[in-house]
Steps between C-alpha positions, in 0.01 A plus 500: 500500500679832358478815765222681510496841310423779714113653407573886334313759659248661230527861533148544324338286796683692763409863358153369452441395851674793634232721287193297651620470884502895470203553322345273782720727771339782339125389541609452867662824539197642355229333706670524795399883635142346421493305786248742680250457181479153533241499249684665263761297554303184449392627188795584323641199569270268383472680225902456446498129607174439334606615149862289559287160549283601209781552266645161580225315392377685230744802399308621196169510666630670799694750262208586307322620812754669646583707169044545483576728825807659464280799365199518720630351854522802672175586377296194632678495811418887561117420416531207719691630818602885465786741366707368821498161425538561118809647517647168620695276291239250405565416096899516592440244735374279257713581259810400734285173602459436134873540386629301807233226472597446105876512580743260564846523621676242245630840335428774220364382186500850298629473132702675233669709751248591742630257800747658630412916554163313662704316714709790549228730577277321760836412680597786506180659657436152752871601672482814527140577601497394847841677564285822394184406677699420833673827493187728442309329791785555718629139538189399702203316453212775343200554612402740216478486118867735527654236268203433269612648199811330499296130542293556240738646277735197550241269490329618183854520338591150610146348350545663170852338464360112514184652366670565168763227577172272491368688148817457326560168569627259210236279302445193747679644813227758639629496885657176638308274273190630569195676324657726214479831502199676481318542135414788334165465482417463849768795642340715216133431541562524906652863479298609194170439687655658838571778323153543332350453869679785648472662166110534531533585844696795413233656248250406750675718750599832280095493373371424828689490804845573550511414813372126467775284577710798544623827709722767515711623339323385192202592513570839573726480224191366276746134396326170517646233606339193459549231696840550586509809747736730270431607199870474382545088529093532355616676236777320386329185501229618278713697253715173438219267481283704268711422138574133632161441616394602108682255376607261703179435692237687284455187197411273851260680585280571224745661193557872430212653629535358859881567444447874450232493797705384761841714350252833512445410848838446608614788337208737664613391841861564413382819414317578812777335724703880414770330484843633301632214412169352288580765204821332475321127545162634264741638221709187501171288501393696212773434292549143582177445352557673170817336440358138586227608274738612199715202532191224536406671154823500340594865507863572433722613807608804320141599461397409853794729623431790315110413620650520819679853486208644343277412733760579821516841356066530449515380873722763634307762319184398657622509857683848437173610391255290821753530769436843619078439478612131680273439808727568848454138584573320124834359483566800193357761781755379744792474251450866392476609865817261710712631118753812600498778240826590374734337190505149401805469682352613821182283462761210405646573819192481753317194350853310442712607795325684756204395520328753778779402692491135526770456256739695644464337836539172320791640383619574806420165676721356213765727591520437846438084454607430156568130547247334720244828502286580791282213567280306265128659596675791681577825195106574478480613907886608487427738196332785732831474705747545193274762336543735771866403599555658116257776488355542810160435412248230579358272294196241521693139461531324202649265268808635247253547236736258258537122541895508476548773700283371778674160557807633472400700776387223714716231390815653338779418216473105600096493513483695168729291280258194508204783390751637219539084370105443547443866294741374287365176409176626483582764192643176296195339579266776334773526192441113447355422169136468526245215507192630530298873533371388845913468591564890354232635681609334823854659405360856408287478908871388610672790384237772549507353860915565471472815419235583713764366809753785386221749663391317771504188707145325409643184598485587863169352485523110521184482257687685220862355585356144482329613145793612366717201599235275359506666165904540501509142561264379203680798266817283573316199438385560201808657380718213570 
């Protein structure tokens, strides 16, 4: 009998179980000042431990739920219990449950490049997390919700890694032998009809009631929000579902007419949500569907671009003309009112860089921790502080108003690079020759949604963050 060959340690396996121990830290950590709400606390963990037996048995079913509510959670909850108990973490919890339930940890299973910045990213954010969380409750055990940004942050951040780890999984592999990854018609049909749902509640409010489901600010500020409990996440949503829903979801449910219903819908309550971003999301939309429609018909590129220009430059015309009758609370209203008046350059300046001050303090954060930042879940209430250490004025807290620029904040040079390889991989995916007008259309939402990121940090919102990773991963899917 020849000696016995020592058994290799499998780096994958050890990352991976590294990433779901702390994800399962941070549900403790975050449950933990809850113990005087016991019902609360009851709740949101059955909810987390509920979803993670689901998803073991059946990971698609479970999936398809969780994805129905990621839109309208907060909404049903707020009808059911109150604004108090709303504001809870109810559809994260389920989301977390979901991801660990349907995970394994054999190991990543992420192709054609993807494996390793996932790896490298949820790492990354699992070791350093509770070194950030420990220091902001001062190295005791809290009693408070102190350190709950920085749980949910890291948890969120964690789930999306073997999330998309799980969605770009090689033919036959899915997760540890199990179920395959999720397909597109049921994480499509799941969000599309979520969307509609808090979609209809959103006209229903602005013709109504804006206060239904809702409060202040917005209200005041005459922005629905659906059923999500901020019109900027509502927004989003409905602006990026609106083109896909036309085409992607509109011949299941009854052909073009029904297509353009349910797209004039979304579009009306991305309209109503006031929300900035959605011009960039409803112009992108726009054009996605004219080009899928010129190439399904056999138009010529060349034609289709100078389609394009032409009808970029009719656009801009019409909003230099609307803007200044715009409505206070439209998202044109609000663009011509938060836009400085000056030169190009100086308008560059403020929407790029400064950002009402936000970007500078990001800037400063960076300054002062350029290699492991503040804190992941920490810039947003630090970025009052830095403001007026620069200019001593206050300002309300807030995110960086830029995706980059915010996690380099919070996480630094070493949590960037694995964003940089992820934004990386995710432009070759949308320059990968095409299979189908469904795929460019999905690639057009992906891209709007990057560009929309350079102004602002939509993602912050585990609804939105989850959509985008699920449409990143099928982009790269497809592509490959």
């Amino acid at each position: 009998m020849g000696p016995m060959r020592p058994r290799l340690v499998n780096p994958g396996g050890v990352t991976r179980a590294v990433v779901m121990g702390s994800m399962l830290l941070a549900v403790g950590a975050g449950l933990w000042p809850m113990a005087a709400q016991p019902g609360l606390l009851v709740s949101l963990l059955s909810i987390f431990v509920g979803t993670a037996l689901a998803a073991r048995r059946r990971f698609a079913a479970t999936a398809t739920l969780v994805l129905l509510l990621a839109y309208v959670a907060y909404g049903v909850v707020r009808l059911v219990a109150g604004p108090a108990i709303a504001s809870m973490p109810f559809w994260l919890a389920a989301f977390a449950g979901l991801v660990l339930g349907g995970s394994s940890a054999n190991g990543w299973h992420a192709r054609d490049g993807w494996r390793i910045p996932l790896a490298w990213w949820a790492t990354g954010v699992a070791v350093t997390w509770p070194f950030v969380f420990a220091r902001e409750v001062n190295y005791a055990l809290p009693t408070s919700q102190v350190g709950g940004p920085i749980v949910t942050s890291a948890l969120l951040q964690m789930a999306l890694a073997l999330w998309m780890d799980r969605m770009l999984a090689a033919p036959g592999d899915g997760d540890g032998g199990r179920e395959p990854a999720l397909s597109r018609p049921r994480w499509t049909g799941a969000l599309a009809a979520g969307a509609a749902i808090t979609a209809a509640a959103a006209v229903y409010q602005r013709v109504f009631d804006l206060s239904w489901v809702s409060g202040e600010p917005w209200a005041a500020l005459r922005r629905a929000v659906g059923l999500m409990g901020d019109a900027n996440p509502m927004g989003v949503a409905t602006a990026l579902w609106a083109p896909m829903a036309w085409t992607i979801i509109g011949p299941r449910t009854g052909g073009a007419v029904a297509a353009a219903l349910l797209a004039a819908l979304l579009w009306g309550a991305a309209w109503v949500s006031g929300a900035r971003t959605t011009i960039i999301l409803m112009a992108i939309g726009v054009t996605g569907l004219v080009v899928s429609w010129g190439i399904g018909r056999g138009v010529s590129r060349r034609t289709l671009g100078a389609a394009g220009l032409a009808a970029g430059a009719l656009g801009l015309a019409m909003v230099t003309l609307v803007a200044p009758r715009a409505a206070p609370g439209s998202p044109l209203g609000r663009l011509v009112t938060f836009t400085p008046e000056g030169s190009p350059a100086a308008v560059a300046y403020e929407m790029l860089w400064r950002r009402d001050g936000y970007g500078l303090a990001a800037v400063q954060a960076i300054r002062e921790h350029p290699f492991l930042g503040v804190g992941i879940g920490r810039f947003t209430a630090l970025s009052t502080a830095y403001h007026q250490r620069l200019t001593g004025r206050a300002i309300p807290p807030d995110n960086a108003q830029n995706f980059w620029r915010h996690t380099l904040a919070e996480q630094g040079v070493l949590g960037l690079l694995p964003i940089l390889w992820l934004t990386a991989l995710t432009l070759r995916a949308l320059f990968a020759p095409l299979s189908s007008s469904d795929t460019l259309l999905m690639r057009v939402m992906v891209a709007g949604v990057g560009i929309a990121l350079v102004f602002g940090y939509p993602v912050q919102d585990p609804a939105i963050a989850v959509t985008l990773a699920t449409l990143v991963a099928e982009v790269a899917r497809e592509g490959s």
